[in-house]
C-alpha positions as CSV (number, residue, x, y, z in Angstrom):
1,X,31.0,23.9,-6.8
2,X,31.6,26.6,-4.0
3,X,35.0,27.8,-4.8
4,X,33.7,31.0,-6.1
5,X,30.9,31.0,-3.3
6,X,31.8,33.5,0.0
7,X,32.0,30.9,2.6
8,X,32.2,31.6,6.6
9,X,30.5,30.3,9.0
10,X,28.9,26.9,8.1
11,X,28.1,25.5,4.8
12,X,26.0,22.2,4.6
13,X,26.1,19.8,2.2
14,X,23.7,17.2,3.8
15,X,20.9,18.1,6.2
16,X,18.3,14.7,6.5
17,X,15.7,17.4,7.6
18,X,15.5,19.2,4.1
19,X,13.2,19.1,1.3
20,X,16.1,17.3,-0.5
21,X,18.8,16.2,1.4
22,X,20.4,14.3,-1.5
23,X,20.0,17.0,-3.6
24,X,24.0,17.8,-4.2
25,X,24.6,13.6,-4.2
26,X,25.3,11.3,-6.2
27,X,23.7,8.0,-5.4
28,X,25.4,4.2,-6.3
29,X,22.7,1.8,-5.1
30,X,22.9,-2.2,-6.0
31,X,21.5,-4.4,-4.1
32,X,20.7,-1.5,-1.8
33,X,18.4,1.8,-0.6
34,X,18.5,4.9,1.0
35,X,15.6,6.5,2.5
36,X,14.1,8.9,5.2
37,X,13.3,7.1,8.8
38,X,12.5,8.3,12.2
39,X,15.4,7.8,14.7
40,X,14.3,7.6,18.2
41,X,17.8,8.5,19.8
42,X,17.9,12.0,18.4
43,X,14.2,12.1,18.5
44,X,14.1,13.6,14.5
45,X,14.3,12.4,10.7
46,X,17.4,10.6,9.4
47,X,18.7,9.0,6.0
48,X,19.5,5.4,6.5
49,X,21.5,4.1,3.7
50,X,21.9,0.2,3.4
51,X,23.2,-2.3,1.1
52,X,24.9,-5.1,1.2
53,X,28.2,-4.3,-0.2
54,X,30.4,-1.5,0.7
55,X,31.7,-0.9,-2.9
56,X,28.5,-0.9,-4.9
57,X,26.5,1.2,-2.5
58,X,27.3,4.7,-1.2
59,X,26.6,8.5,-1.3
60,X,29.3,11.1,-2.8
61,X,29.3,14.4,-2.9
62,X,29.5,16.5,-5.9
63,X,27.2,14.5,-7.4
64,X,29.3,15.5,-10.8
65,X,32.5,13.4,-10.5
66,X,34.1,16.0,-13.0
67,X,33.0,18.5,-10.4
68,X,34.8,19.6,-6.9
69,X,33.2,20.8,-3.6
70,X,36.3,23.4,-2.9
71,X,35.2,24.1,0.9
72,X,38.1,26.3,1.9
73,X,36.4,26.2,5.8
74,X,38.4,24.6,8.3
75,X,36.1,22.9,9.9
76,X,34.2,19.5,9.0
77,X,31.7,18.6,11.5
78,X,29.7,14.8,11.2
79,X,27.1,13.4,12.8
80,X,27.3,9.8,12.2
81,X,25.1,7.5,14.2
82,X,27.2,3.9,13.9
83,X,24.2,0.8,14.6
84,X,26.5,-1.6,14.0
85,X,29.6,-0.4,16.3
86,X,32.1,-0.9,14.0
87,X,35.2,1.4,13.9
88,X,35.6,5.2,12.8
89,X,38.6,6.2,11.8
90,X,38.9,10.4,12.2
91,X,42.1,12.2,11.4
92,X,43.2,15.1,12.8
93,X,43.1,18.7,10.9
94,X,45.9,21.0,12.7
95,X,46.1,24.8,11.1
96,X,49.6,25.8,10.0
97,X,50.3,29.2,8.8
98,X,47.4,29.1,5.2
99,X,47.0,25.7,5.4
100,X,45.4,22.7,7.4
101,X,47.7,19.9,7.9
102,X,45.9,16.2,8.4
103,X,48.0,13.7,10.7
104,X,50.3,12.1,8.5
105,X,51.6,15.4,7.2
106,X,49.0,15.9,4.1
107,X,48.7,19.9,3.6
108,X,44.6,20.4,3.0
109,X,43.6,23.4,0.9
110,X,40.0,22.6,0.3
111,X,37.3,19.5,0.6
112,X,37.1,18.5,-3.2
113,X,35.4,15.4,-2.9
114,X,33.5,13.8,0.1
115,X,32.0,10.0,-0.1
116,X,30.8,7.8,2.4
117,X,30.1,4.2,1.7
118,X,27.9,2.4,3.5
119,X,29.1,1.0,7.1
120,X,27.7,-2.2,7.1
């Protein structure tokens, strides 16, 4: 999807303030919805995604499973407001000569894939 696309600086591939924010998603809704609300914590526009079962309801990005994101930019930067305080898990990028290592020793090359199901 962007692997022949210059990258540097940032590159986003969801912004809730855009004309379409799901524009690059593929959307899995049963028994659930996404849609555009008014957060008063950070005063602006949000997507709220909710469901009631993890599995069956989430965002993924490319929206083309066949497809791949290939982000080579080291950085990945979420903004992730949790309502119901249950636990993150974020690992750890290091840089190591051409690549970015995760913790646990997994060499990263490129985001290919990014889904998020729905924290409830």
């Amino acid at each position: 999807m962007f692997r022949h696309t210059f990258q540097s600086g940032f590159l986003s591939i969801l912004y809730s303030l855009g004309n379409k924010p799901l524009q690059l998603w593929d959307k899995s809704l049963h028994n659930g919805s996404i849609k555009r609300v008014g957060d008063e914590d950070v005063s602006s526009g949000v997507l709220e995604l909710v469901g009631e079962n993890v599995a069956e309801n989430f965002i993924a990005c490319p929206a083309d499973s066949k497809d791949q994101l290939g982000i080579k930019l080291p950085w990945l930067v979420l903004v992730v407001k949790n309502v119901r305080l249950k636990e993150w898990r974020v690992r750890k990028l290091e840089h190591v000569g051409e690549v970015w290592v995760l913790s646990g020793g997994t060499l990263y090359l490129r985001t290919s894939l990014w889904q998020h199901p729905n924290p409830l």
